[in-house]
N, C-alpha and C positions, 0 to 999 in steps of 0.2 A: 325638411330637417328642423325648420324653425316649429314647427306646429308638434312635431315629437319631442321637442325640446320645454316647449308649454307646458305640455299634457304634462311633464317628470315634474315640472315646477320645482327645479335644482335652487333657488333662491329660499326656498322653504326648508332645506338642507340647514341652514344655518342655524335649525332648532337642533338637531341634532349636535352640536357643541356642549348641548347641555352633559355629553356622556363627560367629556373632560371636567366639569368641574369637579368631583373629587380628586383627580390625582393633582390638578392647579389646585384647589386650595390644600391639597395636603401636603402640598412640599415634594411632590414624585416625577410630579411632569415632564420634567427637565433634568438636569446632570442623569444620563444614561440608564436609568431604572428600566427602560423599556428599548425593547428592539423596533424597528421601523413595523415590522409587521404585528407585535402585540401593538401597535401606538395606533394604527391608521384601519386594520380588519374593524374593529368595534363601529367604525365612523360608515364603514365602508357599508356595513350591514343595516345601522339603522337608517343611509341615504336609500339604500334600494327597496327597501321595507315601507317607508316614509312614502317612497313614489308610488309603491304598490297601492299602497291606501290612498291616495288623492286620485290615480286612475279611479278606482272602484267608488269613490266618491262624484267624481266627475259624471260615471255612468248613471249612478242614482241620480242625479241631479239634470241630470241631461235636458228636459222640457223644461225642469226649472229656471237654466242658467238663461232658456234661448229668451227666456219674458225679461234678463236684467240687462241693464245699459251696458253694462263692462263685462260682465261673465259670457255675454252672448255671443262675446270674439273668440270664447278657449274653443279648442280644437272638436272636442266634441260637439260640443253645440253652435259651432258652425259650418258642422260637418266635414271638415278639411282631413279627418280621421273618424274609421270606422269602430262603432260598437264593437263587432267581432274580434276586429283587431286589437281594440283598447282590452278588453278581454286578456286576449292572449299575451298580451304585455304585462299586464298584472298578474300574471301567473307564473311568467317568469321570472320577474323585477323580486316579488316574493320567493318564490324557491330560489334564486341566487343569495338573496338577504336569509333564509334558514340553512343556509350551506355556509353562509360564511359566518354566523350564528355559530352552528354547531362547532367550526373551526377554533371559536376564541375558545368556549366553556358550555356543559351542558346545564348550567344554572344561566347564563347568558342569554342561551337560546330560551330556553324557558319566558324571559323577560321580553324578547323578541316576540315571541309566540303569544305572548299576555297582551300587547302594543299590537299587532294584527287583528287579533282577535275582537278587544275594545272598537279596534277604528272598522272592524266590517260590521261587527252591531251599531255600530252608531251610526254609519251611512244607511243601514236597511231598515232600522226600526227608531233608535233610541235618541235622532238629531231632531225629531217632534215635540220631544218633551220636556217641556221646560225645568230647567236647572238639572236635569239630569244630564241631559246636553251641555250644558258648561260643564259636569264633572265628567264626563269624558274625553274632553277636550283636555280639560286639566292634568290627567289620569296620563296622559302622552306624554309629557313633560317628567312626572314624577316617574315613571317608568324607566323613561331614558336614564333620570338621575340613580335609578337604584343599577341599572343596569350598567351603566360607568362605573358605581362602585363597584360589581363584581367585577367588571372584565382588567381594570388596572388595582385590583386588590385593595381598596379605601374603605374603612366602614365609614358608612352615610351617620352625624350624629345627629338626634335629634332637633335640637335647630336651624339643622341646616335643612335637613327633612320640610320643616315648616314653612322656611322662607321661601321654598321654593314652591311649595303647592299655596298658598298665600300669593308671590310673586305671579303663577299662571296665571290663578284666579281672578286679578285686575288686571291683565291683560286679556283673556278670554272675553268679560264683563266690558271690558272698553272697547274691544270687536264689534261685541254685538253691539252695542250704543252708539258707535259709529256709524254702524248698518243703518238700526231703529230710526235714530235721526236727520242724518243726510241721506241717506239710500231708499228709506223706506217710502217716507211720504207720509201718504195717503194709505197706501197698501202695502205692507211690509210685508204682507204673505207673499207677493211677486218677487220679495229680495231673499226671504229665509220667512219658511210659514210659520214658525218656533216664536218669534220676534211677536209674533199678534196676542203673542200668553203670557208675555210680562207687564204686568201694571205700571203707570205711570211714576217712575222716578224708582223703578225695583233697580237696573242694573244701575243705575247713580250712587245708590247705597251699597250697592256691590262692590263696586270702586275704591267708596270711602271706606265701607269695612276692610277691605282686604287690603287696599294701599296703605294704610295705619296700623293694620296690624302684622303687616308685614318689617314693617323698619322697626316695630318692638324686637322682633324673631331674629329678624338677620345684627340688630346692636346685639341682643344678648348671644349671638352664635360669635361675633366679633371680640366681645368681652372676654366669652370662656377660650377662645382660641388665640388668645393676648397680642390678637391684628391690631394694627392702627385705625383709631377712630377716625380720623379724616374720613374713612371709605362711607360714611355715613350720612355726612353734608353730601355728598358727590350722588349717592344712592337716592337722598329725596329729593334732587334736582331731577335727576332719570323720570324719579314717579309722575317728579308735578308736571315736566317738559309733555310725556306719553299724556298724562291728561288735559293739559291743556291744548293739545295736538285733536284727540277725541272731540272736546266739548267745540273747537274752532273748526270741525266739518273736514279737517283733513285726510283721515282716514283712520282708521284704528287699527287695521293689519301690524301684528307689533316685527315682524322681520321687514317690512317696507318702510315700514316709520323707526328704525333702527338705520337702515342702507340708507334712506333719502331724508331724513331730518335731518340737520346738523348739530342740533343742541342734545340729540338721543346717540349720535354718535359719536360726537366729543366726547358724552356722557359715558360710553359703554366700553371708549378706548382709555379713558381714564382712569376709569375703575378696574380696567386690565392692570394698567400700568402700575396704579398706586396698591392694587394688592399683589399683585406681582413682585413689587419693591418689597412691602411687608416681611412674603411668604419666602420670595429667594432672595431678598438684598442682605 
């Protein structure tokens, strides 16, 4: 059970939250606008969807993970669960995620069906190619976000749109530089072969482009939505805490470095709270 429980990597669930930010910052979330099953099917369908793609990832990768120090434990790659079987898991993990898909909205599923599709080209062709692979990676996130907006009725505006493909984008860039740096070595093609096609100091600038120009997007989405400025200070404590997390060899995984940092998790229960206050106080 624990090795089927790896493979679903339910800790990676926690990107899926991304569906609820529109109706939390639109003021919908909460006092009874939604019934327990419009509130919890959306979540339900991008966790089973999420898993389908990290099996079929897992299978891609299968020879790759058994050469890393840490990936050589997931179930696939140390055989404790078989291919065939990881197979048929992903198949159904998937068709339960488009059934309960189609259940919210058929523009829902649609978005469901765009987030599948992205992450099986990316496991079979498109995680080689440099930067293209970070905007698929990215392309998950913004998905989930437009997809939340359909499923609890929120139009996404545009800077909120921004801040959050800006927001992946330095976190995707801190992944990989985490990798590059501590993981890689010598040979970063034994950690992620993609890693050996960025020039020296490319995802460093990735960081900084996207970490600064992110807290431009998300103040002026703050201003036009006449939230409280404090969420601002608290927002580039987050940024600097995840990088200096990176650049110190701890890991760049941002849902691990969220759960087990404690200065990113003060930081992300904060920022709940004080926009929270904002939005419903």
């Amino acid at each position: 059970m624990k090795a089927y429980f790896q493979l679903l990597r339910p800790h990676q669930w926690l990107k899926n939250l991304m569906l609820l930010f529109p109706p939390f910052l639109g003021g919908t979330l909460l006092g009874g606008h939604y019934s327990s099953g419009q509130l919890l099917w959306p979540l339900v369908a991008f966790c089973l969807g999420s898993s389908a793609t990290y099996i079929v990832n897992d299978i891609c990768d299968v020879e790759q993970d058994r050469l890393h120090a840490r990936k050589k434990h997931r179930p696939l790659a140390a055989g404790r669960i078989g291919v065939r079987l990881a197979v048929v898991l992903a198949v159904v993990f998937a068709a339960g995620a488009v059934a309960g898909a189609w259940w919210v909205s058929a523009r829902f599923l649609v978005f469901l069906l765009l987030y599948l599709g992205v992450s099986l080209v990316y496991s079979l062709w498109l995680k080689d190619m440099p930067l293209v692979e970070l905007f698929c990676v990215v392309s998950g996130f913004l998905l989930r976000l437009l997809a939340g907006g359909e499923a609890y009725g929120v139009a996404i505006s545009d800077w909120l749109f921004l801040s959050v493909f800006l927001l992946a984008l330095f976190l995707v860039s801190g992944k990989r530089l985490s990798e590059l740096r501590h993981e890689g070595g010598e040979a970063p093609e034994r950690i992620r072969s993609v890693l050996a096609c960025y020039p020296q100091g490319f995802l460093e600038g990735c960081m900084l482009l996207s970490g600064s120009a992110v807290l431009v997007t998300y103040t002026m989405y703050v201003i036009s939505h006449q939230s409280t400025i404090w969420v601002i200070p608290l927002s580039c404590f987050g940024l600097l805490a995840f990088w200096r997390r990176v650049l110190s060899g701890r890991g760049g995984d941002p849902t691990r470095a969220l759960l087990m940092d404690p200065c990113l998790f003060i930081a992300g229960v904060g920022w709940v709270v004080v926009v929270g206050w904002s939005v419903y106080g």
